[in-house]
C-alpha positions in Angstrom: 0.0 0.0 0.0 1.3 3.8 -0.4 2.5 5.3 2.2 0.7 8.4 1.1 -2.5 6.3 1.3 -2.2 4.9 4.2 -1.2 8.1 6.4 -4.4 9.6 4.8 -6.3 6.7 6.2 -5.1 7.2 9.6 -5.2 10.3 9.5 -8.9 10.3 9.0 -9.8 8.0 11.3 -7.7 10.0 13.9 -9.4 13.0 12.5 -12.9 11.3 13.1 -11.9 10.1 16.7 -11.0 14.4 17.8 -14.5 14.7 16.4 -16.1 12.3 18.6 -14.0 13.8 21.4 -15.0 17.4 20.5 -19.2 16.7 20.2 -18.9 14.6 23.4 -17.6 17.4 25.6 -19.6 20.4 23.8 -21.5 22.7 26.1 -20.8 20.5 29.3 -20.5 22.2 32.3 -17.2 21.4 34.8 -19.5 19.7 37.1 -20.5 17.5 34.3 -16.8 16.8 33.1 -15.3 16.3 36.6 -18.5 13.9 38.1 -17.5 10.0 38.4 -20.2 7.4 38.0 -18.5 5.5 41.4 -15.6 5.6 43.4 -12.3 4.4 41.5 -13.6 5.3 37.9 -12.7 8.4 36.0 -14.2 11.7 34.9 -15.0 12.4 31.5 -12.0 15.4 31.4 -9.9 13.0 32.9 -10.9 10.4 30.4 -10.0 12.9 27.8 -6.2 14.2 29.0 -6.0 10.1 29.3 -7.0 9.7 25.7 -4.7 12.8 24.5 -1.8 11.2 26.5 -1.9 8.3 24.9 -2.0 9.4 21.2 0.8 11.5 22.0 2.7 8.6 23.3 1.9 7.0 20.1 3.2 9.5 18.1 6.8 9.2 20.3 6.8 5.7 20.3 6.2 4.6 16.0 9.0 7.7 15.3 11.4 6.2 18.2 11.9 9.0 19.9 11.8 9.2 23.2 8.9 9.4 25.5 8.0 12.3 27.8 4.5 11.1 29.3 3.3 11.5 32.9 0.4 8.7 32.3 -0.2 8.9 36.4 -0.3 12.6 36.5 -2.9 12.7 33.6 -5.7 10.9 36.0 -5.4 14.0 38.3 -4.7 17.1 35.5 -7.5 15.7 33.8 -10.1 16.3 37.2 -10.1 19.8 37.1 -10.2 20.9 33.3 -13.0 23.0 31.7 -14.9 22.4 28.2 -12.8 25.4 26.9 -9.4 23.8 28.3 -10.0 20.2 26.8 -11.3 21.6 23.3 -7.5 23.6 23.3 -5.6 20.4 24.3 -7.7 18.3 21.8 -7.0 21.4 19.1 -3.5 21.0 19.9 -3.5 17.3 19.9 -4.5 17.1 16.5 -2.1 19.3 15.2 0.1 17.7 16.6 -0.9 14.4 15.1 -1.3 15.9 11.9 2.3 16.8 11.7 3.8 13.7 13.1 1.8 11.8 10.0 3.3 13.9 7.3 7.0 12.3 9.3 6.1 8.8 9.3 7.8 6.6 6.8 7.5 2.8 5.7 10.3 2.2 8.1 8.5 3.6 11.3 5.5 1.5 10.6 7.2 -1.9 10.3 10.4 -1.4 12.9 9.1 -3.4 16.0 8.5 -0.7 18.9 7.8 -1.1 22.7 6.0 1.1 24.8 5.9 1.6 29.2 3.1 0.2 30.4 2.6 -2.4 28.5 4.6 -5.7 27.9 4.6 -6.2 24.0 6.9 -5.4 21.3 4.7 -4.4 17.9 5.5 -2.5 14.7 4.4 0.8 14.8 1.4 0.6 12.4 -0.4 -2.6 14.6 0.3 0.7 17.9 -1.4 2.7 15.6 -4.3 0.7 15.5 -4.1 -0.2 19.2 -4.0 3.2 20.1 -7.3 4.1 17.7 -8.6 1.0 19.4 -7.9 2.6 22.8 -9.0 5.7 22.0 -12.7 4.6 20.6 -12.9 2.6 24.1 -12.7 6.0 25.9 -14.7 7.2 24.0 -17.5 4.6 25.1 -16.6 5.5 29.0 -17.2 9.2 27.9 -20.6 9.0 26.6 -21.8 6.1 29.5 -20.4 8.6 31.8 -22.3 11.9 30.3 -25.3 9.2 30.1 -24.9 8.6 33.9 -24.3 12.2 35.0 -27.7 13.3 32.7 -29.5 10.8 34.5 -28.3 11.6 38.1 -29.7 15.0 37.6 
């Protein structure tokens, strides 16, 4: 497949996963975006920042460069954000991602790359799609969450 082809696939999908993100936070209030369903589960803005953090490591990990995430710290960041904060670091998330793709080449999607966390070696394209995975998971917990909180009012 092209390379060119393929980035623009990614890219889309990525580009229809910030739009998911976007539409699910729209005109929440903070109340609404901090507000857990139970004990030991996250917000929706933590959910978010969790969601960012992870593309973001993505993008290190499939160029090999080193990674600069504070996965712990983004499950207490994330409690206190507004609507108008998380749309900036999903504006700037995207960008972002949109850069990194024009980067990638043939040789970052097949070279075998680890990332913390998590005890597997893959090439980068199959952590692309893990991380899309992931991502569309999140998504899910965002919108049972937002369900829950609509309910509970």
């Amino acid at each position: 497949m092209d390379l060119e082809l393929l980035t623009e696939i990614v890219s889309r999908r990525f580009g229809i996963m910030y739009a998911e993100l976007r539409r699910e936070i729209e005109g929440l209030t903070d109340e609404a975006l901090a507000w857990k369903p139970m004990q030991d589960t996250s917000s929706i803005s933590t959910l978010v920042v969790h969601t960012l953090g992870s593309i973001g490591e993505l993008l290190t990990v499939v160029r090999g460069s080193p990674i600069e995430r504070d996965r712990e710290a983004e499950f207490t960041i994330g409690s206190s954000l507004s609507m108008h904060e998380l749309q900036s670091r999903i504006d700037k998330s995207q960008i972002a991602f949109k850069e990194a793709m024009t980067q990638i080449t043939y040789e970052d999607l097949n070279r075998p790359r680890s990332r913390p966390h998590r005890n597997v070696t893959l090439p980068g394209l199959e952590w692309i799609f893990v991380t899309l995975l992931h991502a569309s998971e999140h998504i899910g917990q965002i919108q049972m969450t937002k369900q829950g909180f609509l309910q509970s009012r």
